[in-house]
C-alpha positions in Angstrom: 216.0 204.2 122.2 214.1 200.7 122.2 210.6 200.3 122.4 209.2 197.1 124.4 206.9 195.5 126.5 207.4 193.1 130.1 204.3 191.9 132.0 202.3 194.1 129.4 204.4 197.4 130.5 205.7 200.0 127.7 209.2 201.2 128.5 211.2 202.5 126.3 215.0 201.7 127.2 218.6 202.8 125.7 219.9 200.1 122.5 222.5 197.6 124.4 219.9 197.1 127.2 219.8 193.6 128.5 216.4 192.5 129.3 217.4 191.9 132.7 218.5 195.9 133.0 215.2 196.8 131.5 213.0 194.7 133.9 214.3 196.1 136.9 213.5 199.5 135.2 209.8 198.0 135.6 211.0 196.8 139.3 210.6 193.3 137.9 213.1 191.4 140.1 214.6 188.2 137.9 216.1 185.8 139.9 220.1 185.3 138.8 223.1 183.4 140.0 226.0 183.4 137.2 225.2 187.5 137.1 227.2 190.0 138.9 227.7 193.7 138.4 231.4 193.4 138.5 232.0 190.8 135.3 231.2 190.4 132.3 227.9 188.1 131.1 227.8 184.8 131.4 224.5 183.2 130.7 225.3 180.0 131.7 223.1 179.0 134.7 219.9 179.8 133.0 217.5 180.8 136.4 217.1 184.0 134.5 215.4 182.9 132.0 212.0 184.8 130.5 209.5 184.4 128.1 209.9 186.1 124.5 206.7 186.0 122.8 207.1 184.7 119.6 210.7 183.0 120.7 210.6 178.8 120.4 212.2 178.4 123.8 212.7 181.2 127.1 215.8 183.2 127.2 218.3 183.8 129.3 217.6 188.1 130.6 220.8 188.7 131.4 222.8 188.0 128.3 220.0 189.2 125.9 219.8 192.7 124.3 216.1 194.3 123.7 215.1 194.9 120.3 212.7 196.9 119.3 208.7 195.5 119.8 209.7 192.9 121.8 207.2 191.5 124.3 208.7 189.6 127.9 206.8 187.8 130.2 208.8 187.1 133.4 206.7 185.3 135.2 204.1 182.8 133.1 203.7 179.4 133.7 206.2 178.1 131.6 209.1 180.5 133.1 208.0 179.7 137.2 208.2 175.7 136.2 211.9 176.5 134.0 213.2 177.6 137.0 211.7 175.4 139.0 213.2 172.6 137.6 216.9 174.9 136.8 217.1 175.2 140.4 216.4 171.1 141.3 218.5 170.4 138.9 220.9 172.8 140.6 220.5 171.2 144.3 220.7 168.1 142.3 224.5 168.5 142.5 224.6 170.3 145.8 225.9 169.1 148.9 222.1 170.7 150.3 223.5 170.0 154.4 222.2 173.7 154.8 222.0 173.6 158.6 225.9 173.0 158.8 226.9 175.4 156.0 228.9 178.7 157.1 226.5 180.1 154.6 223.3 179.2 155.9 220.9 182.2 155.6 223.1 183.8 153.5 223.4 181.4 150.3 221.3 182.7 147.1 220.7 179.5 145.9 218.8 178.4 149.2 217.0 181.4 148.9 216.0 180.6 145.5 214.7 177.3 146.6 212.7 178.9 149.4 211.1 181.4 147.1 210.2 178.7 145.0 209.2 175.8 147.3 211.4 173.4 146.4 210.7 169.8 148.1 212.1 166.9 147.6 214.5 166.7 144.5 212.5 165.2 141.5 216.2 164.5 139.8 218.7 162.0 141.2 221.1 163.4 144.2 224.6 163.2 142.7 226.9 163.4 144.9 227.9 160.7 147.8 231.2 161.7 148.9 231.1 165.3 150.1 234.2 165.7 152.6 236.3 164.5 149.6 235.2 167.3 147.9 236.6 169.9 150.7 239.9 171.9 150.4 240.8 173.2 153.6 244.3 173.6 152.7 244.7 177.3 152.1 245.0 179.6 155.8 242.8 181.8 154.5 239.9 180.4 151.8 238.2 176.7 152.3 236.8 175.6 148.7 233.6 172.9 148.9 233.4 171.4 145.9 230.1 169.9 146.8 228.5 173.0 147.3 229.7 174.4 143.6 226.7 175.2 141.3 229.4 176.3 138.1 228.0 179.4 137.9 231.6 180.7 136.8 231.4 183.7 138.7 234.4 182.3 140.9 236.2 181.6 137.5 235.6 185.4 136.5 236.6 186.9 139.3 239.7 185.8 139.0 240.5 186.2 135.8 239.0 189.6 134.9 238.8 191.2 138.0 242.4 190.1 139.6 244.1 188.6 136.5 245.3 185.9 138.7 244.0 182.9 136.7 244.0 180.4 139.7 240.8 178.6 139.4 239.6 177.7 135.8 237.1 175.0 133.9 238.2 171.6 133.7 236.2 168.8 132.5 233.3 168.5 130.6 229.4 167.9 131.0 228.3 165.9 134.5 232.5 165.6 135.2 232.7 169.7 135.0 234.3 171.3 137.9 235.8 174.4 139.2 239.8 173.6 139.2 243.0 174.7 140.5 246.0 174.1 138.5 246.3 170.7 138.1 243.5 170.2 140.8 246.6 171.0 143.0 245.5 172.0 146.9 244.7 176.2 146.7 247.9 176.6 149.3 250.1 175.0 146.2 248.9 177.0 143.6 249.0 181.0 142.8 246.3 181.9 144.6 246.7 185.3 146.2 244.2 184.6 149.1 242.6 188.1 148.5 238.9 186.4 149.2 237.1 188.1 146.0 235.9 185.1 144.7 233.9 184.3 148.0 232.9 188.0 147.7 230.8 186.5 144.3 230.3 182.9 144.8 226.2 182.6 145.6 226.7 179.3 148.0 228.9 177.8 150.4 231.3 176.8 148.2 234.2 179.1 148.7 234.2 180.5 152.1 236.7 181.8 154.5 238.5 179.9 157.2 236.5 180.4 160.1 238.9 181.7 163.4 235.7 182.5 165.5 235.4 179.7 167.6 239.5 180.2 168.4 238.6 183.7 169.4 235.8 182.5 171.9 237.8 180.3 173.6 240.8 182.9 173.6 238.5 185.2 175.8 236.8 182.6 177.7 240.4 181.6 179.0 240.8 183.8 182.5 244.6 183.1 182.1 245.0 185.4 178.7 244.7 188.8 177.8 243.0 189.0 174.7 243.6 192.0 172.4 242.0 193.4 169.3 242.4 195.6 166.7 239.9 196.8 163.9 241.5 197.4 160.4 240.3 201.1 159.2 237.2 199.7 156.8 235.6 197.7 159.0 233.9 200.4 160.4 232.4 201.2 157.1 231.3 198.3 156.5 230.3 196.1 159.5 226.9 198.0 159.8 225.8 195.9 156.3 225.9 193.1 158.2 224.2 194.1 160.8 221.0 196.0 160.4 222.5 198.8 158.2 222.4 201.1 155.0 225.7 200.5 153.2 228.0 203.6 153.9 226.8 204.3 157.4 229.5 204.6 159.9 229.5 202.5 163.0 233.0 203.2 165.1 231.8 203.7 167.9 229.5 201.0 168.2 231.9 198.7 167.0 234.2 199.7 169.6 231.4 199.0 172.8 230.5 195.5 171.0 234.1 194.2 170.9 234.0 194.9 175.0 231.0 193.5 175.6 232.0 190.2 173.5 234.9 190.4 176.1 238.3 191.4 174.5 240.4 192.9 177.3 241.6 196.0 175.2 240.1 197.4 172.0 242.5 198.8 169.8 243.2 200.7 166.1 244.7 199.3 163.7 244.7 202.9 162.3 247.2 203.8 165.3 250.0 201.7 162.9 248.9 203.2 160.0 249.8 206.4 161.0 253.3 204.5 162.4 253.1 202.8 158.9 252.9 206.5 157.5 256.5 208.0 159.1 258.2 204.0 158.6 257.4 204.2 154.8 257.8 207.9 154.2 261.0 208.0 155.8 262.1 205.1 153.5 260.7 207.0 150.4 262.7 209.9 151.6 266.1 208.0 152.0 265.5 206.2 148.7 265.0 209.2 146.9 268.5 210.5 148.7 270.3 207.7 147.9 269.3 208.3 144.0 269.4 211.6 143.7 272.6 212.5 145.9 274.6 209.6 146.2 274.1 208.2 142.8 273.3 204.6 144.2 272.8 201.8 141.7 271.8 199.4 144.2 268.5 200.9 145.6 265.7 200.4 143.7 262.9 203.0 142.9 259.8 203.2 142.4 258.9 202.6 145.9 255.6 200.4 145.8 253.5 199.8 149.3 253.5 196.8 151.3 250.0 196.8 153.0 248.7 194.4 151.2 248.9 190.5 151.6 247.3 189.5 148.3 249.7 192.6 146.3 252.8 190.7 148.5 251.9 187.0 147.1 251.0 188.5 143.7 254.6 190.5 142.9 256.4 187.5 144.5 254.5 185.1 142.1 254.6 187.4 139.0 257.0 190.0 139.1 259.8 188.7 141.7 262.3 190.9 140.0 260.8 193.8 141.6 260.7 192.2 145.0 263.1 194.5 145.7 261.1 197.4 144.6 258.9 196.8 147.9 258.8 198.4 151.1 260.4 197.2 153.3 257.5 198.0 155.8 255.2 195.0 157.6 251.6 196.1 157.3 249.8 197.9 160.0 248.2 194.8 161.4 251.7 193.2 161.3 253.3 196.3 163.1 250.5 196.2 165.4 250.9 193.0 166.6 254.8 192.8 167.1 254.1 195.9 168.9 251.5 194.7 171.1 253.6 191.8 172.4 256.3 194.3 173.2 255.4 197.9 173.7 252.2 197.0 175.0 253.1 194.4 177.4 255.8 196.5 178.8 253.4 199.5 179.2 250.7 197.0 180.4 253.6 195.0 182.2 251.7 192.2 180.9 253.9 188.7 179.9 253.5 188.3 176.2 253.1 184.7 176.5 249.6 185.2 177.7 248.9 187.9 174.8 246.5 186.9 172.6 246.1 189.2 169.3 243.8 189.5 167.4 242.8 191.7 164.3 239.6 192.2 162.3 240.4 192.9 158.8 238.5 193.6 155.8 240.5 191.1 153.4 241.0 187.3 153.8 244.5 187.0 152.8 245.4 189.0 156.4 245.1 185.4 157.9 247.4 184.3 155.3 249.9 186.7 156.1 249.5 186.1 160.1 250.8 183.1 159.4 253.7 183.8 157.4 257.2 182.6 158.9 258.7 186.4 159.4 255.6 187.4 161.1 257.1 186.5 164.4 259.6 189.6 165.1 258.0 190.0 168.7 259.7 186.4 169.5 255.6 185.2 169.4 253.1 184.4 166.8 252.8 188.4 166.6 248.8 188.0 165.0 247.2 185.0 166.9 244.3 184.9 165.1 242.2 187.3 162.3 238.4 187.4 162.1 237.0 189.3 159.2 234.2 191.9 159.1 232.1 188.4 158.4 233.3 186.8 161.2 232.8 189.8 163.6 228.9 190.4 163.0 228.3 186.5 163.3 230.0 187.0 166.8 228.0 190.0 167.6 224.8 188.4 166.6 226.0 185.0 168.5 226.3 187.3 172.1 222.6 188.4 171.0 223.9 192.0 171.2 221.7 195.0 169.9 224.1 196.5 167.3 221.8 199.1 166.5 220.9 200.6 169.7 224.5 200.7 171.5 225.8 203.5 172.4 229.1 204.9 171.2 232.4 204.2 173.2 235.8 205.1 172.4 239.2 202.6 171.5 241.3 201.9 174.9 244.6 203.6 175.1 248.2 203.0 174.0 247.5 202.5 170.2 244.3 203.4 170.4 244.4 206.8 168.6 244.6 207.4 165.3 244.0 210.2 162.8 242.7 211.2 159.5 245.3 209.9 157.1 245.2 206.5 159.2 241.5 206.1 158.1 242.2 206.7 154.3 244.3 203.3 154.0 241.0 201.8 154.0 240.1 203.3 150.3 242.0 202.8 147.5 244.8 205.6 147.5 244.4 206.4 151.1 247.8 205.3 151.7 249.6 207.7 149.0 247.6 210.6 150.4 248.5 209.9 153.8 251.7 209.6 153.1 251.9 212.6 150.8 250.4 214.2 153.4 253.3 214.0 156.0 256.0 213.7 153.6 255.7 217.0 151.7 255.6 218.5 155.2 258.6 217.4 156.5 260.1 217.9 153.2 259.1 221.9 153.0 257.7 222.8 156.3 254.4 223.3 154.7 251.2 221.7 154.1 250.2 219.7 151.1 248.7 222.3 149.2 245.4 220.8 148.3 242.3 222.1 149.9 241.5 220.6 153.1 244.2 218.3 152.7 241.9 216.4 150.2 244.4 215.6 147.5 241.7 214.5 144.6 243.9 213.3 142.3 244.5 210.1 143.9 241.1 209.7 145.3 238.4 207.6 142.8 237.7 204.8 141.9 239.5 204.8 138.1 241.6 201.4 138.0 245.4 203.2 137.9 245.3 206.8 138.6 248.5 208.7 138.1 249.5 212.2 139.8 252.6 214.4 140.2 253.5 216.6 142.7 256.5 219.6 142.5 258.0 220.4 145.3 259.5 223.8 145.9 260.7 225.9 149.0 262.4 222.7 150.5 263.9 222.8 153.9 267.4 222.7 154.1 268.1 219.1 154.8 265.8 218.2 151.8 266.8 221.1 148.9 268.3 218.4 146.8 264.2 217.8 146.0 263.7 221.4 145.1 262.3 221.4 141.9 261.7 217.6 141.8 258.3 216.5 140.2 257.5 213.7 142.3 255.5 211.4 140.4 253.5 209.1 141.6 250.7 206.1 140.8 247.7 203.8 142.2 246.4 200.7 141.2 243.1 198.4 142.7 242.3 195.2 142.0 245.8 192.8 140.6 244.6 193.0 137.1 245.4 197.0 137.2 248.6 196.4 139.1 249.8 194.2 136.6 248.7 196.7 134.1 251.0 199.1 136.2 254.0 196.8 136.8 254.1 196.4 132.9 254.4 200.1 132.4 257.6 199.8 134.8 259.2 196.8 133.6 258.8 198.0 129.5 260.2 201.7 130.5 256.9 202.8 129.7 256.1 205.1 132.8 258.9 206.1 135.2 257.1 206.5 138.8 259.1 207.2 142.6 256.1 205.9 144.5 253.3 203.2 144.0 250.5 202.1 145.8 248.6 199.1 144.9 245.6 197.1 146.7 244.6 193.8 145.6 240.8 194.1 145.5 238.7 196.8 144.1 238.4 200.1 146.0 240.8 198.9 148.0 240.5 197.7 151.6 236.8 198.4 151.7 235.7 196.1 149.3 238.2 193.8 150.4 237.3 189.8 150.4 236.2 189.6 154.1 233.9 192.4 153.4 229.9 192.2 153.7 228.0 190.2 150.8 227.0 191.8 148.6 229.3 194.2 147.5 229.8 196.1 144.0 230.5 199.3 142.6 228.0 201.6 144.3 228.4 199.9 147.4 231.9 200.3 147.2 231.5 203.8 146.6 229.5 204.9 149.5 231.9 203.3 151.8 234.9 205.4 150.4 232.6 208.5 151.1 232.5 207.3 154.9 235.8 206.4 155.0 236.5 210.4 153.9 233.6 211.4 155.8 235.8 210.5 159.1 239.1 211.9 157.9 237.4 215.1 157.8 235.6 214.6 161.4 239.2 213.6 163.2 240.7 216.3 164.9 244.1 215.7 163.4 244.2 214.7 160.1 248.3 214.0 160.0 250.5 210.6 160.7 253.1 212.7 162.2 250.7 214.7 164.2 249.6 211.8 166.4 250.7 212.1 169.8 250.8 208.1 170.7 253.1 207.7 167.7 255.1 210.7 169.0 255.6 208.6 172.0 255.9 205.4 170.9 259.1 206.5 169.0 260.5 208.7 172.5 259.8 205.9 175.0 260.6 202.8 172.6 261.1 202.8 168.7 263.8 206.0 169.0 263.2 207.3 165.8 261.6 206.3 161.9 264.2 203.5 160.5 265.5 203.1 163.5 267.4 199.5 164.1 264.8 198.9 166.8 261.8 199.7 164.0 263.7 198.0 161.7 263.5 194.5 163.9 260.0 194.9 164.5 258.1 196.4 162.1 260.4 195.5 158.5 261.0 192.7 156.8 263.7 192.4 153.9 262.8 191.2 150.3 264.5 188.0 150.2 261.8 187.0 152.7 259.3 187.2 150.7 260.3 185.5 147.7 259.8 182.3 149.7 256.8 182.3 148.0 
């Protein structure tokens, strides 16, 4: 233990403590902008810094260790007027147009200049040519380089917590920026579009492309029928932006402010999850068959989910040997909006053509993959537009609706119900689970046997979890997988599935079934998800996410009685050639990319 002193305070703090952990021990707040929970220390944007008494110049808090007898002062003279001047020299460079920034309110380096009244800049303004400086190329993230205060933190992000590497350093001193390869436009390089760099940049530099004002003029039109569904954790998560605790559940609510923004039909993305559930499972089945009995060279195991945009763009950029490897399955918010410009219309005898769709998704790479070519099976656009949990509580606070004191309504019908296994996509291994959940059960009759049908092993929030599951007393039609070990892994965040994929390229690990996310906890901390988020945010909106598994009445895909009807009056059957139009795609489509 370490012995020191801040503001004249004795604490005593574990050896490795940084001075900025220790202080908020004290409940000294330090302001910071390169720091971030999720990466490693920087120390290059200085606003931390403190006094050490008997140090020649401050230091920065969060990439200095205590030592024993040290005495910090965070807030003399000489510390208020360093970062004083750190953050004027910070606007300095910064395209400071706050009224017309999306991140107006919400920026921590305009909050840092309110807190310490910043006037007018006492160093030269920079920059004259802002909408140079704009990159609106990408469908899903708009980068301002104007509004970049090289804190890094993108940088980071991308290279430690997604192992992407597609914005890096380039430049030096006043001519530093934040780069794409070869300052090439963010649609031309590998970015994944999975948004967690906007999750940790402090200002309006990287934000996502805003689809609200498309949506508004979608419902005002009298001559469409506008449709929406919500992505599983969004209702975890919207209440943070809205007036919440982090980890409260707001469904209900949710559901009564979509209608009273005016969407014709409010919808569950969880009701194709559960469709997503039997589409994939049977396909995991009937690869396993094809293996196993058949002795088929040509079908390639492990299985590895398809959910995920920015996991799509990553294995096609990285690993497109293993394209082929993918399911075959759209996502749910793909399935759901092919099927809402068929299904739907015919049940609704509604004419496509004046279905709008909409989704409201937890990750930013969803309006990347609305816009992908194959992502028209329906003969429409089948997503018109996707708003994420962002965009939707600036649209409830634009309609000036109480969020907190609405009452609870319930999703319109025809793919409106869901159950518990379609709420677990939203956390990182929520899709193996549901899908172990139905797939063990067709296989032997039985249920999973896991308590509750909770199975632990594949819940947490451990980077690549692995699990195995034997299955014995198989039905008929399934014995050739009595005895079978079925073994099975998940990944979060793309620097764990590459970590994964390596294992399966060397011969190191030999898995039938893989689920990987591209952000960390999966969908709910996804890049369109409330700022801030970090690890024990993330965590308490996994335990509401599980919280309404366990409340749902069913808590099995196959159990769903919409899906049960969807496949008598329409789809036929799991695989079918009709599911097969709609709601698959085939590899070589993806490799476009």
């Amino acid at each position: 233990m370490i012995n020191l002193k801040i503001n004249g305070l004795d604490l005593k703090v574990d050896k490795g403590t940084t001075i900025l952990e220790a202080a908020k021990k004290l409940n000294f707040r330090i302001p910071t902008l390169c720091h971030h929970q999720d990466l490693c220390v920087a120390g290059n944007c200085r606003v931390c810094v403190v006094e050490q008494v008997g140090s020649r110049t401050l230091v920065a808090s969060c990439a200095t260790p205590v030592t024993e007898g040290m005495e910090i002062n965070t807030n003399s003279l000489s510390v208020r007027t360093a970062r004083k001047h750190i953050i004027e020299l910070l606007l300095s460079e910064h395209n400071a147009d706050c009224t017309k920034c999306y991140k107006n309110g919400q920026c921590e380096l305009q909050s840092l200049a309110n807190e310490y009244s910043v006037g007018d800049h006492i160093f030269l303004d920079l920059i004259t040519d802002y909408k140079s400086m704009i990159d609106i190329s990408s469908p899903s993230i708009m980068k301002d380089d104007s509004k970049c205060i090289r804190c890094l933190r993108c940088v980071r992000t991308c290279e430690e917590l997604q192992g992407v590497h597609a914005l890096a350093v380039a430049r030096k001193g006043s001519e530093q920026k934040i780069s794409s390869f070869l300052n090439k436009p963010m649609d031309e390089v590998v970015c994944t579009n999975c948004g967690q760099c906007i999750n940790r940049c402090p200002t309006g530099a990287l934000v996502e492309r805003n689809n609200i004002e498309d949506v508004w003029n979608a419902i005002s039109d009298p001559e469409m029928h506008v449709v929406v569904q919500t992505a599983p954790a969004v209702r975890v998560a919207l209440g943070e932006a809205l007036g919440f605790e982090a980890g409260q559940r707001v469904t209900g609510k949710m559901v009564s402010a979509l209608k009273r923004l005016g969407f014709n039909s409010v919808l569950d993305t969880d009701f194709t999850a559960d469709l997503t559930i039997l589409e994939e499972g049977t396909e995991l089945l009937t690869r396993l068959k094809h293996v196993l009995v058949d002795n088929r060279t040509d079908v390639a195991l492990p299985l590895t989910t398809s959910c995920s945009p920015g996991w799509i763009k990553f294995i096609e950029h990285i690993y497109p040997d293993f394209l082929k490897n993918v399911s075959s399955c759209k996502s749910p918010q793909q399935m759901f909006g092919a099927l809402v410009k068929t299904y739907y219309a015919q049940k609704r005898k509604i004419d496509p053509k004046t279905i709008v769709s909409v989704s409201i998704m937890p990750c930013t790479a969803k309006k990347f993959e609305a816009n992908r070519p194959e992502m028209r099976s329906s003969g429409f656009k089948d997503v018109d537009f996707v708003l994420t949990t962002r965009e939707l509580a600036r649209m409830i606070r634009q309609a000036g609706i109480d969020f907190e004191r609405l009452e609870d309504s319930n999703y319109d019908s025809i793919m409106g119900e869901s159950t518990g296994a379609g709420v677990i996509f939203g956390a990182t291994g929520g899709v193996m689970e549901a899908a172990l959940r139905t797939a063990y059960e067709i296989v032997t009759g039985r249920e999973v046997p896991f308590e509750n049908l909770n199975i632990t092993p594949v819940r947490g929030m451990k980077g690549v979890k692995e699990a195995a599951i034997k299955i014995e007393g198989c039905v008929d039609e399934w014995k050739f997988l009595e005895g079978v070990e079925l073994k099975c892994a998940i990944a979060h965040g793309l620097v764990n599935a590459r970590e994964i994929m390596n294992r399966v390229k060397t011969g190191k690990a030999k898995y039938h079934f893989i689920e990987i996310m591209a952000c960390p906890g999966g969908c709910l901390g996804g890049g369109g998800q409330p700022i801030p988020t970090n690890a024990v945010i993330r965590a308490k909106r996994a335990r509401a996410i599980y919280e309404e598994d366990m409340g749902k009445p069913k808590r099995k895909s196959h159990e769903n009685t919409e899906v049960i009807r969807i496949y008598k009056d329409f789809l036929g059957s799991p695989n079918s050639k009709k599911s097969h139009e709609l709601l698959h795609t085939h590899y070589t489509e993806r490799s476009r990319y």
